[in-house]
C-alpha positions as CSV (number, residue, x, y, z in Angstrom):
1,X,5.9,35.5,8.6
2,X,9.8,35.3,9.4
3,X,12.3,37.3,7.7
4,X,13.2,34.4,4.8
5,X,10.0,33.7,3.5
6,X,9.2,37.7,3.3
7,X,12.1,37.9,1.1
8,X,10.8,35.2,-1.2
9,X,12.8,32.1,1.0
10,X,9.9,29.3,1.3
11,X,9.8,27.5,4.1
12,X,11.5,24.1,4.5
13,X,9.5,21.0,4.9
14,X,10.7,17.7,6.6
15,X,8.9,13.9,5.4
16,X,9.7,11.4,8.1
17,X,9.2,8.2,6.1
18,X,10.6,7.4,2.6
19,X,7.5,5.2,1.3
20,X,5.0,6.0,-1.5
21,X,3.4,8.9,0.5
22,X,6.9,11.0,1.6
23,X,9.0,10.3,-1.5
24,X,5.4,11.3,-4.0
25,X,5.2,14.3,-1.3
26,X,8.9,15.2,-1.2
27,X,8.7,14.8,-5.3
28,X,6.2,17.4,-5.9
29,X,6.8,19.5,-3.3
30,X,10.8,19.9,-4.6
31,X,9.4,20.4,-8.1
32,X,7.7,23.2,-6.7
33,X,10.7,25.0,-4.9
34,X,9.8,24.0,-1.8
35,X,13.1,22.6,-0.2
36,X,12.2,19.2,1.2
37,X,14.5,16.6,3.9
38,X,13.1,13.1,3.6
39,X,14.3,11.0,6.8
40,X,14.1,7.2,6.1
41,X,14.9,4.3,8.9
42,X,15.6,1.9,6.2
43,X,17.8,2.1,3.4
44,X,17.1,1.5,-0.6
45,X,16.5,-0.6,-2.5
46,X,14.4,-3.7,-0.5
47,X,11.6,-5.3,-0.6
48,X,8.5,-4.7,1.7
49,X,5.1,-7.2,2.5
50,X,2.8,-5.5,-0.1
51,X,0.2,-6.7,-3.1
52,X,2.3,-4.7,-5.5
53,X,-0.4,-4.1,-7.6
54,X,-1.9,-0.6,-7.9
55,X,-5.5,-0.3,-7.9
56,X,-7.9,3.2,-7.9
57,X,-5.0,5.5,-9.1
58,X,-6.7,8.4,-11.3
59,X,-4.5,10.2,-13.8
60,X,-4.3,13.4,-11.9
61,X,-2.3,12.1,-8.9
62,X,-0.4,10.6,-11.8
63,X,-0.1,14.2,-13.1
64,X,0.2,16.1,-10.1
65,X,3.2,14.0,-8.5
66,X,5.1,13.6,-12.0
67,X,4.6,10.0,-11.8
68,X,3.9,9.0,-15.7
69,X,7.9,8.0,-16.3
70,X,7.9,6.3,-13.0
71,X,5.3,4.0,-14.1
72,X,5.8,4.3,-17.7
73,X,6.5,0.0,-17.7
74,X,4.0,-1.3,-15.0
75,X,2.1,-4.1,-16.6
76,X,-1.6,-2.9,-17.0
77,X,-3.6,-6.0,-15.6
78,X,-7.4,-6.3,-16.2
79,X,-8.8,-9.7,-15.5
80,X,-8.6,-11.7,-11.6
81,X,-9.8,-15.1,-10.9
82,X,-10.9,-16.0,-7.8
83,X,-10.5,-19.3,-5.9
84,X,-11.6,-21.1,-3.4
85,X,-10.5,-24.4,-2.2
86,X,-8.1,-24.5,-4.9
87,X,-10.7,-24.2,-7.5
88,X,-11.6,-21.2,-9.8
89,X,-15.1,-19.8,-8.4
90,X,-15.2,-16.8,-10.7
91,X,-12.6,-14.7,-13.7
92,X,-13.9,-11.0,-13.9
93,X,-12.8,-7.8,-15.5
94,X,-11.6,-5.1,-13.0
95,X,-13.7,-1.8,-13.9
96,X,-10.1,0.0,-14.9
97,X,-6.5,-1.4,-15.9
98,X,-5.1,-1.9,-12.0
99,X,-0.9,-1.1,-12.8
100,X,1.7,-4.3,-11.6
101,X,4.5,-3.1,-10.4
102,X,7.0,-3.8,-7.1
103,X,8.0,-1.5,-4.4
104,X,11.6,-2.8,-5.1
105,X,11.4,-1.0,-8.0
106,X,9.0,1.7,-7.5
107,X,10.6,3.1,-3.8
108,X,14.1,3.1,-5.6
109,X,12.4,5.0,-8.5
110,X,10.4,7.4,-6.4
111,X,13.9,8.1,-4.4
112,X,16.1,8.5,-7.0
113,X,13.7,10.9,-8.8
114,X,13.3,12.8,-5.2
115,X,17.1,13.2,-4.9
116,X,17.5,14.0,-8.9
117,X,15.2,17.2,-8.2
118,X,17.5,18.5,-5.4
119,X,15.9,16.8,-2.2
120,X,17.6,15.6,0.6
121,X,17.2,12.0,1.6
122,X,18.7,11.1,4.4
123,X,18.3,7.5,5.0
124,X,18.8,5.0,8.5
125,X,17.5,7.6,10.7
126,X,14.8,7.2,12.9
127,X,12.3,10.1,14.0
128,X,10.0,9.9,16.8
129,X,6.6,10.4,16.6
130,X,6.7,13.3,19.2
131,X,7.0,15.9,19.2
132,X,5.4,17.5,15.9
133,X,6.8,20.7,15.0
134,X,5.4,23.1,12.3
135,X,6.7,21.7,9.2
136,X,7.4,18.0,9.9
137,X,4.9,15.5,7.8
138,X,4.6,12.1,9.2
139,X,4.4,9.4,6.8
140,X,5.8,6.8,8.9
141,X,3.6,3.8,7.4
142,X,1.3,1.6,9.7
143,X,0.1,2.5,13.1
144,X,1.4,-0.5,15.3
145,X,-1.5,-1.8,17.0
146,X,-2.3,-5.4,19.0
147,X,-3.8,-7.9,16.1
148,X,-3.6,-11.7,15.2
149,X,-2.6,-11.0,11.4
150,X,0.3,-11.2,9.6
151,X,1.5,-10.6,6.1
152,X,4.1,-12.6,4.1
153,X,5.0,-11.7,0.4
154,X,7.5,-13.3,-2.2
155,X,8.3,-12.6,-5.5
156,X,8.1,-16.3,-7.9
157,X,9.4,-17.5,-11.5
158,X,7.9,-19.4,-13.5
159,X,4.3,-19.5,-11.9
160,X,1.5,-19.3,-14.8
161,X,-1.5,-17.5,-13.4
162,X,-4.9,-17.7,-14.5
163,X,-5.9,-14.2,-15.6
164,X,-3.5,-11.0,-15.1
165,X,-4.1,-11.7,-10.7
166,X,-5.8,-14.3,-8.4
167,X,-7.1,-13.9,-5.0
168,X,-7.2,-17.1,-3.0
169,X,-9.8,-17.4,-0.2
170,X,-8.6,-19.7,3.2
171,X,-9.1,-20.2,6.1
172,X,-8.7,-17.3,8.2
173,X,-6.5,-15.8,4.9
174,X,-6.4,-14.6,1.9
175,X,-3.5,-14.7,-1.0
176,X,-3.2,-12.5,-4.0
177,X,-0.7,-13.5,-7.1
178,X,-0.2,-10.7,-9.8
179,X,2.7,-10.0,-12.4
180,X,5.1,-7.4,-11.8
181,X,8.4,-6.1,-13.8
182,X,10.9,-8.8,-15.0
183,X,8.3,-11.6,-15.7
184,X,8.1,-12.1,-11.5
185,X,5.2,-13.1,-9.8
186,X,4.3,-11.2,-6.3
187,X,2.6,-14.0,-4.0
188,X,1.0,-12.1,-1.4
189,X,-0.9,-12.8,1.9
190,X,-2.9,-11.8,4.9
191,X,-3.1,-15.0,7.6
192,X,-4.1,-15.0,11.1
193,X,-1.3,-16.2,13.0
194,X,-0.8,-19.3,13.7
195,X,1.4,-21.7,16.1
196,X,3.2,-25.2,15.9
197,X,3.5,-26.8,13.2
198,X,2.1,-24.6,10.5
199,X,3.1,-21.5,11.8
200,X,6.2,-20.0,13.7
201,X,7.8,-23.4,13.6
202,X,8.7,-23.3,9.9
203,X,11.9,-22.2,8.8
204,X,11.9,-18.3,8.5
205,X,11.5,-17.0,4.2
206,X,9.2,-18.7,1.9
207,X,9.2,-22.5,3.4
208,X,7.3,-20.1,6.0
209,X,5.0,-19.2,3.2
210,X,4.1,-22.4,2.1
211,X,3.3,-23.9,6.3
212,X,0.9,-21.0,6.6
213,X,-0.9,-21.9,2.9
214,X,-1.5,-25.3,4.3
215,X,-2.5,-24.4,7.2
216,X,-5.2,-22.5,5.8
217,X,-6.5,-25.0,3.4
218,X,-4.4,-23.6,0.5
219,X,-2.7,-26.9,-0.2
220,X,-2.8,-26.4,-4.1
221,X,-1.8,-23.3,-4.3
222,X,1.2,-24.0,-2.0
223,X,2.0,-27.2,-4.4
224,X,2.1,-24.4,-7.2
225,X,4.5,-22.5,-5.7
226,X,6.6,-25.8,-4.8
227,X,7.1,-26.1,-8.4
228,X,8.1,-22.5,-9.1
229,X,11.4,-20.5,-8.5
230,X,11.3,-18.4,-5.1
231,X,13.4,-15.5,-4.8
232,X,14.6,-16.1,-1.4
233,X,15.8,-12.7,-1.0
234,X,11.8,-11.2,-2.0
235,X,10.5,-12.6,0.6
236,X,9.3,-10.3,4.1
237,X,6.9,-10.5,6.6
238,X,5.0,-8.1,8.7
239,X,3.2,-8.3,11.8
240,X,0.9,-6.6,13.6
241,X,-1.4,-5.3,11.4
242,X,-4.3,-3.6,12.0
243,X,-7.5,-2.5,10.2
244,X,-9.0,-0.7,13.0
245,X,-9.7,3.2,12.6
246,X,-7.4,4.6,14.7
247,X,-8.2,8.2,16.3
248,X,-7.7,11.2,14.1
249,X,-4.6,13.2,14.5
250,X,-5.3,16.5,15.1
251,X,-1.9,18.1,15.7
252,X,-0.1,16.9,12.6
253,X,-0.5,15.5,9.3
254,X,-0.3,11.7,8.4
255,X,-0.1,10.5,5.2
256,X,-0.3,7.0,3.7
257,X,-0.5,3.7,6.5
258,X,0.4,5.9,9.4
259,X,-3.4,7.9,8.1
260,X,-4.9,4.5,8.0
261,X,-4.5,1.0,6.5
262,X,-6.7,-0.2,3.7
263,X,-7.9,-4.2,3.2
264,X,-5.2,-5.4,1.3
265,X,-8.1,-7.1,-0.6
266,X,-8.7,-3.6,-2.3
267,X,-5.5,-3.8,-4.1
268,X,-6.0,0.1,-3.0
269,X,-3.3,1.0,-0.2
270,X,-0.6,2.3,-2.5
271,X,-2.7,4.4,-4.5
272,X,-4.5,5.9,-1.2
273,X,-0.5,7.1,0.0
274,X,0.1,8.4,-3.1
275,X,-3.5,10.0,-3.2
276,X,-2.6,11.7,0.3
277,X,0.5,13.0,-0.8
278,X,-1.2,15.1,-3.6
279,X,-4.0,15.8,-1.5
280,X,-1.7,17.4,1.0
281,X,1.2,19.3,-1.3
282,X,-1.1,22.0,-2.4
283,X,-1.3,23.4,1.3
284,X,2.0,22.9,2.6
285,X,3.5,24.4,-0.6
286,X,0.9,27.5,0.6
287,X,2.7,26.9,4.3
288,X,6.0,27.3,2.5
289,X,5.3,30.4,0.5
290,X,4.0,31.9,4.3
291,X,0.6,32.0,2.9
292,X,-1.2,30.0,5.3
293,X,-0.4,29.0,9.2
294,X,0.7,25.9,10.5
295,X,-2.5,24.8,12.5
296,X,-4.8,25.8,8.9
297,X,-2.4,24.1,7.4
298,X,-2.8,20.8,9.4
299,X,-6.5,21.2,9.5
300,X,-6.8,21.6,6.0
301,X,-4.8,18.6,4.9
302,X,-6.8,16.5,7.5
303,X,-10.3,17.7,6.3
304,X,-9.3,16.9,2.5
305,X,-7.9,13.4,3.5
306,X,-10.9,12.9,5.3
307,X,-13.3,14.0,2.6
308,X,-11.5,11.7,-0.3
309,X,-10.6,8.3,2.1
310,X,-13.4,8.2,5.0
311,X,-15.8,6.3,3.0
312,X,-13.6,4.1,1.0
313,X,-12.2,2.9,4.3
314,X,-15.4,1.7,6.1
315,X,-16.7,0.5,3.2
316,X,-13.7,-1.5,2.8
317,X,-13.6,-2.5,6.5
318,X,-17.3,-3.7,6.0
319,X,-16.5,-5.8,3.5
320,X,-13.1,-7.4,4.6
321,X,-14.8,-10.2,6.9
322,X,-16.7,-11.5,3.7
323,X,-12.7,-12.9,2.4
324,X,-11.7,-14.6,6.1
325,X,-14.6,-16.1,7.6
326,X,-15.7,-19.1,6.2
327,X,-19.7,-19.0,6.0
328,X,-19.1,-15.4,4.5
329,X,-16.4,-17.0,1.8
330,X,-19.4,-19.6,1.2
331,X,-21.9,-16.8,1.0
332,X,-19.8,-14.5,-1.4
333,X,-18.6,-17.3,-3.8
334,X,-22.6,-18.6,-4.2
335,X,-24.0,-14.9,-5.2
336,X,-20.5,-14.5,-7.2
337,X,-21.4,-17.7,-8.9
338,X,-24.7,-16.5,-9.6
339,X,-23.9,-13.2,-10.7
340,X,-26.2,-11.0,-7.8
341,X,-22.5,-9.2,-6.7
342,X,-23.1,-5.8,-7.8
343,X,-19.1,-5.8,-8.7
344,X,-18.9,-2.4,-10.0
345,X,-20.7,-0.8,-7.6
346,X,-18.8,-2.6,-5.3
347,X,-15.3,-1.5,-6.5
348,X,-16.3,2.0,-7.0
349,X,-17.4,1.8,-3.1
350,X,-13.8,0.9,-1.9
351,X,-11.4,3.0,-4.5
């Protein structure tokens, strides 16, 4: 124990990575005393490829990371249609409320609150990975990795959904639409890349958007989107992405994507980094006080993260071929149809 924290000093903490998972661990941790720099590459606020709507996220991470005012306007959606060659193939009732709201608005949130309780945030700086002293939490987001998938988002007006969200199944793809703050629509998709004219040819921003929905057999739903007002300025893309385990870290703590990436399909990925950053202040505000070593420290954030996430994830990854392929779409939408999907049972396996 060094001389500050024997006189009552806690140990500082640095967050490299200004997402859900470092500002929701920077939060908490600063409420507790703990003095906490967050270093961001990016700046605030902007918008980031994501299905903005929050699915799995239980009241005590609410409670533990002083999130209630945060998310006191998030629309509470409760019913999604899904579709299939533009045509409605079933409407169902999620098991709980899933929470609509954008990272536009909940990142600037999340940092303002962070800096509010005496944090430091210091952002367009970037970190490397290595090395990883005692102290630094990595929560860089996703683990770049070799893949054929991209994401593209954009925020719409005027676009009348059927049901609070709607997950369209493609070729190859998948598209979720759900509401979000200011009456805007977040159009959101996971496509395997393509070439020519449906794919890297198109103009970059939404026109990009629309190439890949044909070319995936989402003709319809592009038409829809022709007719509605997109926010040039929503839109982003993101490329390789990877749903691939990746090997544990052992020498450092990893919170959020850069722990592992969740099937978007879930609608799960942004409760999961706020779920790790809870799961992993009660340790390092331990660490701070000088109650616990670095290497516990690590292991014990690790061993909760892989006790709460390790069989969502597989069960997640089992099930993510079932959206993209197309004799599995036909499969799923025929026992959907006939009610055999054990939809419950199935939600509760992958949040």
């Amino acid at each position: 124990m060094n001389a500050d924290v024997s006189r009552g000093d806690p140990r500082p903490v640095e967050i490299v990575g200004g997402g859900l998972a470092g500002l929701g661990l920077g939060l908490a941790l600063q409420r507790a005393g703990v003095p906490v720099t967050v270093l961001e590459a990016h700046h605030y606020p902007r918008h980031r490829v994501c299905g903005e709507f929050i699915a799995g996220l239980d009241p005590a991470t609410v409670t533990h990371l002083g999130l209630e005012p945060l998310l006191r306007d998030a629309l509470r959606l409760r019913q999604v249609t899904w579709f299939r060659g533009g045509f409605p193939v079933r409407r169902q009732r999620l098991p709980a409320p899933a929470l609509g709201l954008s990272r536009h608005a909940l990142d600037t949130r999340l940092a303002a609150a962070f800096v509010d309780a005496g944090g430091d945030l210091r952002t367009g700086i970037r970190v490397p990975s290595d090395p990883a002293p005692a102290g630094r939490v990595f929560a860089l987001g996703r683990r770049r990795q070799p893949s054929p998938w991209l994401g593209l988002k954009v925020h719409a007006r005027g676009l009348r959904l059927d049901g609070d969200l709607e997950v369209h199944l493609g070729g190859q793809a998948y598209v979720g639409l759900s509401g979000v703050e200011d009456g805007r629509i977040n159009v959101c998709g996971l496509f395997r890349r393509q070439a020519g004219a449906t794919g890297e040819a198109a103009p970059p921003g939404p026109p990009l958007l629309l190439r890949y929905l044909e070319g995936a057999g989402l003709g319809p739903l592009a038409r829809r989107l022709q007719a509605a007002d997109l926010d040039d300025h929503s839109f982003c893309a993101v490329a390789a992405l990877s749903f691939r385990a990746a090997p544990p870290a052992r020498d450092r703590i990893c919170l959020g994507d850069s722990l592992a990436m969740t099937p978007p399909f879930t609608g799960n990925g942004m409760a999961m980094a706020l779920q790790s950053a809870a799961l992993a202040a009660g340790p390092l505000q331990a660490w701070a006080a000088g109650a616990r070593t670095w290497v516990d420290t690590v292991d014990e954030v690790n061993r909760r993260l892989r006790q709460r996430f390790r069989a969502r994830l597989f069960s997640a990854r089992l099930l993510h071929p079932f959206l993209l392929e197309g004799r599995l779409q036909s499969w799923l939408t025929a026992a959907s149809r006939a009610r055999l999907l054990p939809l419950r049972p199935l939600y509760a396996l992958t949040h």
